[in-house]
C-alpha positions as CSV (number, residue, x, y, z in Angstrom):
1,X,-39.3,17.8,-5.0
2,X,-39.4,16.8,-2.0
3,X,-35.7,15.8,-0.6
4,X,-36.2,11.7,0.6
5,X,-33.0,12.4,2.3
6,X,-30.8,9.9,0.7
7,X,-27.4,10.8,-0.6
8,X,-26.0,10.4,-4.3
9,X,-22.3,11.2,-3.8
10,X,-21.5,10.2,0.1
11,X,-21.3,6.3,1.0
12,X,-23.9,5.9,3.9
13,X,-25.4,2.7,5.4
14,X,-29.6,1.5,3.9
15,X,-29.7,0.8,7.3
16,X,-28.5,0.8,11.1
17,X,-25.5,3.3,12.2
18,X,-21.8,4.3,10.4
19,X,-19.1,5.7,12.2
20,X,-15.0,5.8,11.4
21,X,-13.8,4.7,7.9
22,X,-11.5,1.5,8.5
23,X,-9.1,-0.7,6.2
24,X,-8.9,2.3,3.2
25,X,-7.1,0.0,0.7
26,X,-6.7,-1.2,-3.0
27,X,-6.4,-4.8,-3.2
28,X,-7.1,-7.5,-6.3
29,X,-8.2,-4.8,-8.8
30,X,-10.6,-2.9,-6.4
31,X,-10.7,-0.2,-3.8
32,X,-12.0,-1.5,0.0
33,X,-13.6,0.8,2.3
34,X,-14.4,-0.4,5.4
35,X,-16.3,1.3,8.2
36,X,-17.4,0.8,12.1
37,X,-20.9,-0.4,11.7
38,X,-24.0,-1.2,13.9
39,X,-26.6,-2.6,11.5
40,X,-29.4,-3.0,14.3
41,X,-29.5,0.2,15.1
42,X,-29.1,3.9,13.3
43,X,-27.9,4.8,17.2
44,X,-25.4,2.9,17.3
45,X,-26.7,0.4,19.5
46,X,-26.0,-3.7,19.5
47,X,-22.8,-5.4,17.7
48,X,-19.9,-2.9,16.9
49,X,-19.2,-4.4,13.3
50,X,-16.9,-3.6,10.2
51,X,-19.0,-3.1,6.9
52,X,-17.5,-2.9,3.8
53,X,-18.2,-1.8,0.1
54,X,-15.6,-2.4,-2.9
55,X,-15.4,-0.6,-6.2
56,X,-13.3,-1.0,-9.1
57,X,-13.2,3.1,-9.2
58,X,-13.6,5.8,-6.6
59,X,-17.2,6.7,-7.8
60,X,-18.7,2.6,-8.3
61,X,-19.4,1.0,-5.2
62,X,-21.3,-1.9,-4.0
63,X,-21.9,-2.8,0.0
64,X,-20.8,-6.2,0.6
65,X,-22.2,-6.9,3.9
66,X,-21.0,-7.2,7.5
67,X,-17.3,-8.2,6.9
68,X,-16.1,-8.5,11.1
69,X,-18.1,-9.5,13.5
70,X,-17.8,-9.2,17.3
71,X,-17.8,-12.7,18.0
72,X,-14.4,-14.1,20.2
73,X,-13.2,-13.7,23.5
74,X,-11.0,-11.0,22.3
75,X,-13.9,-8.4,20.6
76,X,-16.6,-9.9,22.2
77,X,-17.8,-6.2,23.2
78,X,-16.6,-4.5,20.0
79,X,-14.6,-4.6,16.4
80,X,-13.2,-1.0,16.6
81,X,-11.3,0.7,14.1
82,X,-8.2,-0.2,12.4
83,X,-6.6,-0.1,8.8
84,X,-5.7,-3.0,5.8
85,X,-2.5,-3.6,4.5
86,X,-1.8,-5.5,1.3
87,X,0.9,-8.5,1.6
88,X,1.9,-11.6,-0.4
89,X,-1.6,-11.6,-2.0
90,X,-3.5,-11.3,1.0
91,X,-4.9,-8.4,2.4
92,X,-4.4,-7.7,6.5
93,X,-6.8,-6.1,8.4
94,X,-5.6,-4.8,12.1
95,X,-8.2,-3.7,14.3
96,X,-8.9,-3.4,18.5
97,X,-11.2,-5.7,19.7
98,X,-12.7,-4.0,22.8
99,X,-13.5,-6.0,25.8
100,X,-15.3,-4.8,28.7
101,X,-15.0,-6.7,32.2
102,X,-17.8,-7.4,34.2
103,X,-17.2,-5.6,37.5
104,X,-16.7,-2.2,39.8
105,X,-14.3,-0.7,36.8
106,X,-14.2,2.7,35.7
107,X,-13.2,1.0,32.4
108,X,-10.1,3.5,31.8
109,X,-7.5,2.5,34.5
110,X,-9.4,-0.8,34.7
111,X,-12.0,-3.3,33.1
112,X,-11.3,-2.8,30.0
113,X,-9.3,-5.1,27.4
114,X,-7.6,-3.4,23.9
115,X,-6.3,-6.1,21.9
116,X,-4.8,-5.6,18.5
117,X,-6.1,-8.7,16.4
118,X,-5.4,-9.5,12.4
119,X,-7.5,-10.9,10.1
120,X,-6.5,-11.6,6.4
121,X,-8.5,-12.4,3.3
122,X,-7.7,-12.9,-0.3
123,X,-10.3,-11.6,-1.7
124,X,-11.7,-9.0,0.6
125,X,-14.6,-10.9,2.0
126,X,-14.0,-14.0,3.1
127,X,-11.8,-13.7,6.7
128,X,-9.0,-15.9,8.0
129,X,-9.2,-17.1,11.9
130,X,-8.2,-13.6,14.2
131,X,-4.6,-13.4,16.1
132,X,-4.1,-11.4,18.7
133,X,-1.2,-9.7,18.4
134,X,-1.0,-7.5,21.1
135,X,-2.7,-7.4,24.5
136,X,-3.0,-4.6,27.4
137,X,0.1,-6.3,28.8
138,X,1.9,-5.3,25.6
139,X,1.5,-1.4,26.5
140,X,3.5,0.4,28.2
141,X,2.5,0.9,32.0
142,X,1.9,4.7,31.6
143,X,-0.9,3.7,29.5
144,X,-4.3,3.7,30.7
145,X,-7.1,1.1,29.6
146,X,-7.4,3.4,26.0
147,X,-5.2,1.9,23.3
148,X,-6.5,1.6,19.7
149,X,-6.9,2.2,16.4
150,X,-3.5,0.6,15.0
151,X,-2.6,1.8,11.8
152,X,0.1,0.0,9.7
153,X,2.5,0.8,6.9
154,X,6.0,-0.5,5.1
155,X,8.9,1.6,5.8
156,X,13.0,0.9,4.7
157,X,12.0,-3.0,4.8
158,X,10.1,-3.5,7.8
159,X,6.9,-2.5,9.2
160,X,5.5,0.0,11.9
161,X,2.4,0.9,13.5
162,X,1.0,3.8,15.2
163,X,-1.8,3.4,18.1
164,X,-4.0,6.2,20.3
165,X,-3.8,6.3,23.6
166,X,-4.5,7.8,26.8
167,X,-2.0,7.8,29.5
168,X,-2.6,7.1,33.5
169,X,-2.5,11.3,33.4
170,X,-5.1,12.0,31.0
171,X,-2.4,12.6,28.2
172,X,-3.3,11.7,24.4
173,X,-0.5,10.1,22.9
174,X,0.5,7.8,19.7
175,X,2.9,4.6,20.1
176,X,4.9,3.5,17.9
177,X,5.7,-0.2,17.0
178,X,7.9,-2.4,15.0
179,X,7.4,-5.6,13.1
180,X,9.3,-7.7,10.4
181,X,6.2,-10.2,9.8
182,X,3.2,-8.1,10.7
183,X,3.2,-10.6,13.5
184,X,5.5,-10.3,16.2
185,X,5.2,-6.4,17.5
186,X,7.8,-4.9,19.5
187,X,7.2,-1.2,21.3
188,X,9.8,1.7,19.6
189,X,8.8,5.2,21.5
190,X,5.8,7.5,22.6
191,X,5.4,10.8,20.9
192,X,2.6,13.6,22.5
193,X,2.6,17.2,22.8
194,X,1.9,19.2,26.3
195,X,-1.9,20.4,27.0
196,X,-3.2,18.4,24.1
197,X,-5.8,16.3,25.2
198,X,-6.7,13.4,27.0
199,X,-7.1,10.6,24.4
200,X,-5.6,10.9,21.2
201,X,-7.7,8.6,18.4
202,X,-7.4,7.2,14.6
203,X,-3.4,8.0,14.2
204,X,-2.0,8.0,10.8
205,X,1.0,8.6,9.6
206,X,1.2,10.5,6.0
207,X,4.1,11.2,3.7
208,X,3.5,14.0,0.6
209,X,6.4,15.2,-1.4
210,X,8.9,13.8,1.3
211,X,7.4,15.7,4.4
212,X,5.7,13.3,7.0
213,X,2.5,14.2,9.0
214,X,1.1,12.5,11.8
215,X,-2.8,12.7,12.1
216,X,-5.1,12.0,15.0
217,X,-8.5,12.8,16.7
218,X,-7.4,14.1,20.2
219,X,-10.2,14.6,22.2
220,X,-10.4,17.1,25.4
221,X,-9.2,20.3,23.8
222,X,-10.1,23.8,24.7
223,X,-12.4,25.1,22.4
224,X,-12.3,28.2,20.4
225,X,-14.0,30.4,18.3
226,X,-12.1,29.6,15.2
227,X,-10.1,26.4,16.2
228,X,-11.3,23.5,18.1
229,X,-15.2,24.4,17.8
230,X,-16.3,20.4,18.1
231,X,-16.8,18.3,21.0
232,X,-13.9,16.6,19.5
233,X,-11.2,17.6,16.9
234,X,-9.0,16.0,14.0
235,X,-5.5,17.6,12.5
236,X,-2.2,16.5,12.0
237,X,0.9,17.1,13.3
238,X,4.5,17.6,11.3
239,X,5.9,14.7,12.2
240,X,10.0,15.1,13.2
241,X,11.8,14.3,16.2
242,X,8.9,16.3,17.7
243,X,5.6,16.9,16.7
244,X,5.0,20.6,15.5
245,X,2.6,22.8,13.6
246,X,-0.6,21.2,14.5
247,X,-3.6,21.6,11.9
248,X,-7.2,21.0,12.0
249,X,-8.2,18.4,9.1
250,X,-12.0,20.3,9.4
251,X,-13.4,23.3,10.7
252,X,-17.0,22.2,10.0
253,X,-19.5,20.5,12.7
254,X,-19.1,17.0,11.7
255,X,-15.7,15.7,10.9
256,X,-13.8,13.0,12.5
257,X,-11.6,9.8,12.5
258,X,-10.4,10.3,8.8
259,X,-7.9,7.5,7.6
260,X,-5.1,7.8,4.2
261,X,-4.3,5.3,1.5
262,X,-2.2,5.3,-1.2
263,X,-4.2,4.7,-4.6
264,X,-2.2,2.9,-7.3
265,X,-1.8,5.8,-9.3
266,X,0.6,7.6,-6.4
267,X,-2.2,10.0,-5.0
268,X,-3.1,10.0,-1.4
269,X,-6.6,9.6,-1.4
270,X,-8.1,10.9,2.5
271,X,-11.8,9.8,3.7
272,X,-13.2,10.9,7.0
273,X,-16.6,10.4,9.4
274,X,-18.8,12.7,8.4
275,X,-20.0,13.0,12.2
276,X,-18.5,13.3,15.9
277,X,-19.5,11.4,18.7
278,X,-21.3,12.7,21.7
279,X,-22.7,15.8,19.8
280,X,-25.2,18.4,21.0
281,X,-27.1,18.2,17.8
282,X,-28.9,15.6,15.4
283,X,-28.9,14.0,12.2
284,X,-32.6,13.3,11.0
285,X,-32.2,10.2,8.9
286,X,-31.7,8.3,12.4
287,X,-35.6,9.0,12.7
288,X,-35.6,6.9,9.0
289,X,-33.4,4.2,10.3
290,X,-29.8,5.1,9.0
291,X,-27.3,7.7,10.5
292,X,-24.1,9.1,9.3
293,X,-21.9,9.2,5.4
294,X,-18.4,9.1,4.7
295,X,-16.8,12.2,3.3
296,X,-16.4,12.1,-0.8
297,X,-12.7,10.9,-0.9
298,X,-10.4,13.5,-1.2
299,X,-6.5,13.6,-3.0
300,X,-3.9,15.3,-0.3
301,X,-1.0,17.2,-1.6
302,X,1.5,19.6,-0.3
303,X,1.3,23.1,-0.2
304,X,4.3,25.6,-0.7
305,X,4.0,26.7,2.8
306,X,4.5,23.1,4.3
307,X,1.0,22.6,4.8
308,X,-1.6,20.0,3.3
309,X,-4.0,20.9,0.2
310,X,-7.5,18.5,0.4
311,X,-9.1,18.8,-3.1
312,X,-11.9,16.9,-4.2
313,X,-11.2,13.5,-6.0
314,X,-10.7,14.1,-9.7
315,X,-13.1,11.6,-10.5
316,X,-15.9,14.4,-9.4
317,X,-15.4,15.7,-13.0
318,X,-16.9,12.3,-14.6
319,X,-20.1,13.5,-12.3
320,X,-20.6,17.5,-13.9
321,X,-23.5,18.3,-16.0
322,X,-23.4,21.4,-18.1
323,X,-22.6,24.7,-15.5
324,X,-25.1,27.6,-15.2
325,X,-23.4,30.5,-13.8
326,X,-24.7,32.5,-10.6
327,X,-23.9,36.5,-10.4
328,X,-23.7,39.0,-8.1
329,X,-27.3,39.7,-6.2
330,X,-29.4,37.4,-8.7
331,X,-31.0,34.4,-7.0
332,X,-30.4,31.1,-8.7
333,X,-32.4,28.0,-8.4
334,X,-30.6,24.8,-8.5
335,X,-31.3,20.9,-7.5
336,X,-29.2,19.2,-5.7
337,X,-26.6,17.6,-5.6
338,X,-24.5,19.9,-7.3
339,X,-20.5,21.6,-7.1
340,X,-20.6,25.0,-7.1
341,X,-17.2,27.5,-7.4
342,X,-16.0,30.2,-8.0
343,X,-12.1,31.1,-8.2
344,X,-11.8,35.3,-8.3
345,X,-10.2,36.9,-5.2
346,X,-11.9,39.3,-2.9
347,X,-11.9,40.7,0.6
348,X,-16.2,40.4,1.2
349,X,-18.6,38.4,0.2
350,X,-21.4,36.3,0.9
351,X,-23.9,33.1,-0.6
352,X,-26.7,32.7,1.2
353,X,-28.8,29.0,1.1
354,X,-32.1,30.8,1.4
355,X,-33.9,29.5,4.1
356,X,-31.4,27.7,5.3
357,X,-28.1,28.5,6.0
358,X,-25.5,31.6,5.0
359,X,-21.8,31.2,4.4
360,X,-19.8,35.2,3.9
361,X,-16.5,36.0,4.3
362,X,-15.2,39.6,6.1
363,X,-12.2,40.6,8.0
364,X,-10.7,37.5,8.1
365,X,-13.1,35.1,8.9
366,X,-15.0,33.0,6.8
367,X,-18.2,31.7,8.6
368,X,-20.7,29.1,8.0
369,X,-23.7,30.0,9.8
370,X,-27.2,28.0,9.9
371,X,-30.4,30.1,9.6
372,X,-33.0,27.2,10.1
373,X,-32.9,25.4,13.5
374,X,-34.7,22.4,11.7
375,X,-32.0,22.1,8.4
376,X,-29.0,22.3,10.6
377,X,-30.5,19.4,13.2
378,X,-29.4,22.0,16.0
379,X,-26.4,23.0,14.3
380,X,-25.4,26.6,14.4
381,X,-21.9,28.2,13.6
382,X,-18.6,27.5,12.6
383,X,-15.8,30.1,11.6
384,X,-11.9,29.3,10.6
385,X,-9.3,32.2,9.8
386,X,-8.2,33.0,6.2
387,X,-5.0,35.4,5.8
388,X,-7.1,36.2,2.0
389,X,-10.0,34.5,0.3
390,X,-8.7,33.0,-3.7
391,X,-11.6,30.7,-4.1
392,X,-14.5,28.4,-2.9
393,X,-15.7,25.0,-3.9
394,X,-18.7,23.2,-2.6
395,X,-20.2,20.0,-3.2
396,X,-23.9,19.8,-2.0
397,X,-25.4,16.5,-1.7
398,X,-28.5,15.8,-0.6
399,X,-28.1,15.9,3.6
400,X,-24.5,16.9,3.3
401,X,-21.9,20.0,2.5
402,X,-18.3,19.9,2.3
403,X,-16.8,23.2,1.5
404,X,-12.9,23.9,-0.1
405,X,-11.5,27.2,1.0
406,X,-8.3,28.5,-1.4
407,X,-7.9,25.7,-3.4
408,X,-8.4,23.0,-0.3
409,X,-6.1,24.9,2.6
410,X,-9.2,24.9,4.6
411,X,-12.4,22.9,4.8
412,X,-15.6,23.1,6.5
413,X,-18.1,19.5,6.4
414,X,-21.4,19.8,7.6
415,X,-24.5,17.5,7.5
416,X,-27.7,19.7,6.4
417,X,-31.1,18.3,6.0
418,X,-33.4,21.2,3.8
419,X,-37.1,19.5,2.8
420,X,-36.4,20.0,-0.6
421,X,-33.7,19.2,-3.0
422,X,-34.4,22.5,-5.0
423,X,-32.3,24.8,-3.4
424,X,-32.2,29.0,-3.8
425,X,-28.6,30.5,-3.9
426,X,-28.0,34.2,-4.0
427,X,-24.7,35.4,-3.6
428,X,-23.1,39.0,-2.8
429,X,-19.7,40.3,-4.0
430,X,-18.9,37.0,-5.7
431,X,-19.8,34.9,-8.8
432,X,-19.1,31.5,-10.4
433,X,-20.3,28.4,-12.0
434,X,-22.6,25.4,-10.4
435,X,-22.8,22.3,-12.2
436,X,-25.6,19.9,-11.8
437,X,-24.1,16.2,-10.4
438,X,-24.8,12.7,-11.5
439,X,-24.8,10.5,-8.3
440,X,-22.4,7.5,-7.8
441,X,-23.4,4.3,-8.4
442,X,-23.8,2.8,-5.1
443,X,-25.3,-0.8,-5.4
């Protein structure tokens, strides 16, 4: 069957162009993603806008529209990306409305406005008038033009905030901020780390099993061979007096901007941007008028060795179909979407997407590797260390991987586009189980 390229388990726009997930909440009975959205154009040209679906689970979904618009003095050129907290009934959005100045500006020391602006609503749709609450004058003056993202939480009674930046130096950095009212902000402190980038994005600030983490994109890193292989990254930081023990979120090719919320059961639930900005290869459903998913939410836990688990959402397990096993040199024909794993340790192996691409472990390294120019979009190879291999779990969607390493402690994302959705797997010194996937109900 020929593969019409839309996918069944990853949110993605019918039309124009998707970018960071924004305002991850659960509010009124119902989950809220937001995202940075340009309906007119799958390139992400015209209005920078929020969208926003709501669910009453993590696998029903239906897209509500355009929720923000650019349209005040304060975002005329942009609603950027921010985060939704729930209060007295109401649910507050934070975002940056991006203002660009007409003029000679290089629009980083100068020309450029990022104001933090609020919007509430009590039922998730319908907006109250925006406040600004803070202003480039609000920063402090080592900061360059490049403050955004806030993110917002409730800590011992009051609230805090955590926002990017980019200092006069080229330094990523987060500030921190204080309020009692979600109103009135007032500037705490500045954490970075030395040679870390230039602009650090999308901070967020996550507690699991009483350790704290702070995430962000930094951008301007050295690359690698196994770390740091994007144009731009996302990890976290252990989050102390200092900032130590820095982790990629993703050591696929498109991963970026992710965001936490808290789900009312107590999990930790983690979505991310299935893409990167300013990337050397393509994604060709922009040709078909809509670029760009949202990773399948995923729960975060901690690991014995201080570290972060990312699993798939439990709720995947509503989605199996009966399992057909694949073995050891014996090709296997499947549809897609589908999870595939397999859970028995071993120092070599590979599983090979004939035609397409070839993932394999040895020595060390477990690399995802594209073997058709024109199903990887210009996509080519990724790698990431493993100190020993004790499992794998895939889901494969229709344009889309996302790959679990040892239980979650590593992850690989990719965007794939093969012509059909019957895909060929034959694997080599491993064997497991793929089950067939019902899609989500997307409306």
């Amino acid at each position: 069957m020929k593969n019409d390229m839309r996918q069944l388990l990853h949110l993605e726009p019918k039309s124009g162009w998707l970018n960071d997930p924004n305002g991850l909440s659960f509010f009124n009975g119902k989950y809220h993603v937001y995202f940075q959205y340009s309906p007119e154009s799958a390139y992400g040209d015209g209005d920078k806008c929020w969208g926003h679906w709501q669910g009453s689970d993590l696998i029903h979904w239906e897209f509500m529209g355009t929720a923000i618009r650019p349209d005040c003095p304060d975002d005329r050129n942009g609603v950027y990306s921010g985060c939704g907290i729930v209060k007295d009934g109401l649910l507050n959005l934070f975002y940056t409305g991006n203002v660009k100045e007409d003029g000679d500006h290089d629009y980083v020391t100068s020309g450029r406005g990022a104001n933090v602006i609020r919007v509430t609503t009590a039922d998730g749709l319908d907006m109250s008038e925006k406040q600004t609450l803070l202003t480039n004058a609000d920063y402090p003056d080592f900061c360059s033009c490049h403050v955004r993202d806030p993110k917002v939480w409730e800590e011992n009674g009051s609230y805090r905030m955590v926002l990017g930046a980019r200092t006069l130096d080229d330094k990523g950095c987060v500030l921190f901020y204080r309020s009692d009212d979600l109103a009135k902000w007032s500037y705490e402190r500045m954490m970075s780390a030395p040679d870390f980038g230039y602009m650090w994005e999308c901070p967020d600030v996550i507690e699991l099993g009483g350790k704290r983490f702070l995430s962000i994109s930094p951008q301007g890193l050295e690359h690698g061979e196994t770390q740091f292989q994007n144009v731009y990254s996302s990890g976290c930081f252990t989050l102390e007096e200092t900032l130590c023990g820095f982790e990629e979120w993703d050591y696929g090719f498109d991963f970026y901007a992710p965001q936490s919320f808290t789900a009312p059961d107590g999990r930790v639930i983690f979505i991310g941007w299935m893409g990167i900005g300013d990337i050397p290869y393509s994604n060709l459903t922009a040709e078909l008028g809509w670029q760009h998913c949202l990773t399948f939410p995923r729960e975060l836990s901690l690991r014995s060795d201080g570290g972060i688990y990312q699993r798939p959402i439990r709720e995947l397990n509503a989605l199996k179909q009966r399992p057909v096993s694949f073995t050891d040199g014996k090709p296997l024909e499947t549809q897609l979407p589908f999870y595939l794993a397999s859970f028995a340790e071993c120092g070599r192996f590979s599983i090979e997407f004939e035609g397409i691409l070839l993932m394999s472990f040895d020595n060390g390294i477990f690399t995802l590797e594209f073997t058709d120019k024109q199903a990887g979009g210009g996509r080519t190879v990724r790698r990431v260390k493993l100190d020993n291999f004790t499992g794998l779990e895939i889901i494969a969607d229709k344009t889309s991987l996302e790959i679990f390493l040892n239980g979650g402690e590593k992850v690989m994302s990719t965007r794939f586009y093969p012509l059909e959705t019957a895909v060929t797997l034959t694997a080599h010194g491993i064997s497991g189980s793929v089950y067939p996937l019902r899609g989500m109900e997307v409306r």
